[in-house]
N, C-alpha and C positions, 0 to 999 in steps of 0.2 A: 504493500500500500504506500510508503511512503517512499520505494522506490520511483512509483510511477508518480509520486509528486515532484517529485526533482527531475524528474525526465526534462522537461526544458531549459533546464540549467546548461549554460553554452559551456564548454571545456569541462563537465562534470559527469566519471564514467563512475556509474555505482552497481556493483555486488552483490547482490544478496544469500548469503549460506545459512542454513537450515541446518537442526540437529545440532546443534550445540559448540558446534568449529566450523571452521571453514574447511571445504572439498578438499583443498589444495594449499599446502601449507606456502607455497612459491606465492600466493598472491600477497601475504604478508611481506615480502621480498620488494613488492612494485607499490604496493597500497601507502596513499599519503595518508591517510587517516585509517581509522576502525570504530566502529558503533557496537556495541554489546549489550543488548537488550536479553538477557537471561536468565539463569538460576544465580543466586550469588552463594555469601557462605561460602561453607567447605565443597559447593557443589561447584563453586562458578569457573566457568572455562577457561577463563585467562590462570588459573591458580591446577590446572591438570598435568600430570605431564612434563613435556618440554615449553611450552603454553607460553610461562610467564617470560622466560628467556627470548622466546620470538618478537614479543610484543615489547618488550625491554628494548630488543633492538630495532625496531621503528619508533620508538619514543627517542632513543640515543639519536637516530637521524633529523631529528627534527619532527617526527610524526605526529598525527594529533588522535587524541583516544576521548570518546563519549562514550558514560555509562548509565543505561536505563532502568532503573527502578528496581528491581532486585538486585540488577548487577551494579549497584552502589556499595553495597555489602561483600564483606570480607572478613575471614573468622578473627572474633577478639584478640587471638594469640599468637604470637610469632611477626613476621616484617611486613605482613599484605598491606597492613594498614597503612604504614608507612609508605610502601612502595604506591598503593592509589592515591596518596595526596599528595605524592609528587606528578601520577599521572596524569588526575583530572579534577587535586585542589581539594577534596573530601571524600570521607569513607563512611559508612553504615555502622556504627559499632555495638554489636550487639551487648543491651542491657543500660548502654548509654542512649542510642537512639530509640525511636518509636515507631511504631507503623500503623497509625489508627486512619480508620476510612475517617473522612470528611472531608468540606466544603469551602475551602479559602476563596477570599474577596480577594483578588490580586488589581489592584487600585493604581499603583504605578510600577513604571520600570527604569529603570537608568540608562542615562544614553550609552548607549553599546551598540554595535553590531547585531548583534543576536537579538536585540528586544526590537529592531525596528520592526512599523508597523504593528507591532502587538498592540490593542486595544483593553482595556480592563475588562476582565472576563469570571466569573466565578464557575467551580467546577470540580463536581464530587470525583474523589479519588486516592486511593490510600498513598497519602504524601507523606514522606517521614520525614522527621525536624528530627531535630538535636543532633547534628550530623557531628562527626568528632574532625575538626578543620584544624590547620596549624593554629600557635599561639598567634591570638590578633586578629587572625583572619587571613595573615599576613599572604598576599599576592592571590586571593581569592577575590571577586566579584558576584555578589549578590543579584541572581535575575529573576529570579521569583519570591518573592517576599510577603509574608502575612502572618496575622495574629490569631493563633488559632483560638477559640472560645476555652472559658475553663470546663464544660465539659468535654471536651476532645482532650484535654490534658488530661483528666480522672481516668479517661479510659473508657473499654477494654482497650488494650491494644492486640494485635496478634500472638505474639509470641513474644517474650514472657508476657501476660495478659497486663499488667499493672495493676495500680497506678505506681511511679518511679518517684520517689520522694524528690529529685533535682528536677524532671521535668513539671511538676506540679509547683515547687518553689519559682517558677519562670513564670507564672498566671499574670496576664497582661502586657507578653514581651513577644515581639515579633519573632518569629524562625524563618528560615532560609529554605525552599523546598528545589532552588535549581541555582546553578553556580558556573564559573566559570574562572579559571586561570590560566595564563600565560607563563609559560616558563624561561630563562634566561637564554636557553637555546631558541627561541622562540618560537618553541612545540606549542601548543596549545590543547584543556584539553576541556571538559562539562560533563559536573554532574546531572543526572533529571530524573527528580523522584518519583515522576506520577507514572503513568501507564499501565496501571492492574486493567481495568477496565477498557477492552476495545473498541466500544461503542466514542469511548470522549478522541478519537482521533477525527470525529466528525465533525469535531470543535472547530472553529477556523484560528483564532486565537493558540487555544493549544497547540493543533499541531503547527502551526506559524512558529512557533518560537521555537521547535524540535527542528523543526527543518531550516530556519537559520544560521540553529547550534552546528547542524552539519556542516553548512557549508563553512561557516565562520573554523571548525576544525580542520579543513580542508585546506583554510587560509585561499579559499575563495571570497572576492565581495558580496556581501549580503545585501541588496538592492531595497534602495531607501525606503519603499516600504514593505520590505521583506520578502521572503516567497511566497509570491501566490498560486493559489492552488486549490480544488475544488475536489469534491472525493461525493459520488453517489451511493446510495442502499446498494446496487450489486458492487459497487468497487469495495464497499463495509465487508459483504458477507461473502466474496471471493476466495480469503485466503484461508477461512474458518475449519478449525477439525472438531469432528462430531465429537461432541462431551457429553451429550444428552441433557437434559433438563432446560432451564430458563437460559434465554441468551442475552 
């Protein structure tokens, strides 16, 4: 789906691999960028393997890496963490962060690349806050921003269910649910927490600003007011596997 929304993108050839990896590990070898919309945790595919080493060495080139919504996440323990907030500025840490469904007001955005075009949009979807980011924030960028209610902070969350005594002392403070940084080599790379829900790519706003991120990791120009892009009922349930139940 959101291949064929960048299809008009002039000098922009995109990929798309299924299952879990890519077909062919050589395309890592050519790829200026990677998007990783996945499992995270001890599951996630950049952390498998030879995985992390391949992808290390298209970050070492200059390469730009986006991570989407589970694939934020990275087990508490050992260097993952570390190594994704050199990749793309923040990491999911479980027992610190949270993953409750709800409905942020996203009211403004800063002037960047990536927000142009976006309009304020609100938009149910399990956003996780309390990301674990360098000291300060330091060389991260804020693009989606809101104040989640104090019931979304009480809980449940998914997994551990809560409530977390530090996220509840935060009641009345805004969280960060999509990010961005530039690194010294000037890779670049973004977080993006939302995307449980396949339906909200119908959003025009949401996915605006997903597909900015791409290009903007590509270290392609993001056109002043962003990609536009249109997506119909059969483009929605095209790429759909049967799960049975509600869709």
């Amino acid at each position: 789906l959101l291949k064929k929304c960048l299809a008009g993108v002039k000098g922009l050839e995109v990929e798309v691999h299924n299952n879990h990896w890519v077909s062919d590990e050589k395309v890592l070898e050519r790829a200026d960028a990677v998007v990783i919309y996945s499992d995270g945790g001890g599951g996630h595919p950049a952390l498998q393997g030879n995985h992390t080493q391949l992808l290390q060495k298209l970050v070492d080139r200059g390469g730009g890496v986006m991570m989407m919504h589970y694939a934020v996440e990275c087990p508490k323990d050992g260097p993952s963490g570390e190594m994704f907030r050199s990749w793309v500025g923040g990491a999911y840490e479980n027992g610190f962060s949270c993953n409750p469904i709800w409905e942020p007001d996203y009211k403004s955005f800063p002037v960047h690349p990536v927000a142009r075009g976006v309009e304020p949009f609100k938009i149910e979807d399990e956003w996780y806050f309390s990301i674990r980011f360098p000291e300060g924030m330091k060389g991260v960028t804020s693009l989606l921003v809101a104040t989640p209610s104090d019931a979304t902070r009480d809980g449940p969350y998914v997994h551990p269910r809560g409530p977390y005594p530090h996220i509840l002392a935060r009641k009345g403070e805004a969280e960060t649910m999509m990010w961005c940084t530039q690194r010294e080599d000037g890779g670049r790379g973004v977080g993006f927490t939302g995307g449980h829900f396949h339906r909200n790519w119908a959003d025009d706003n949401f996915r605006k600003i997903a597909l900015n991120a791409m290009l903007w990791i590509c270290k392609i120009e993001v056109p002043e007011n962003g990609v536009e892009s249109t997506v119909t009922e059969e483009d929605m349930a095209a790429n759909l596997d049967p799960k049975g139940g509600k869709k």
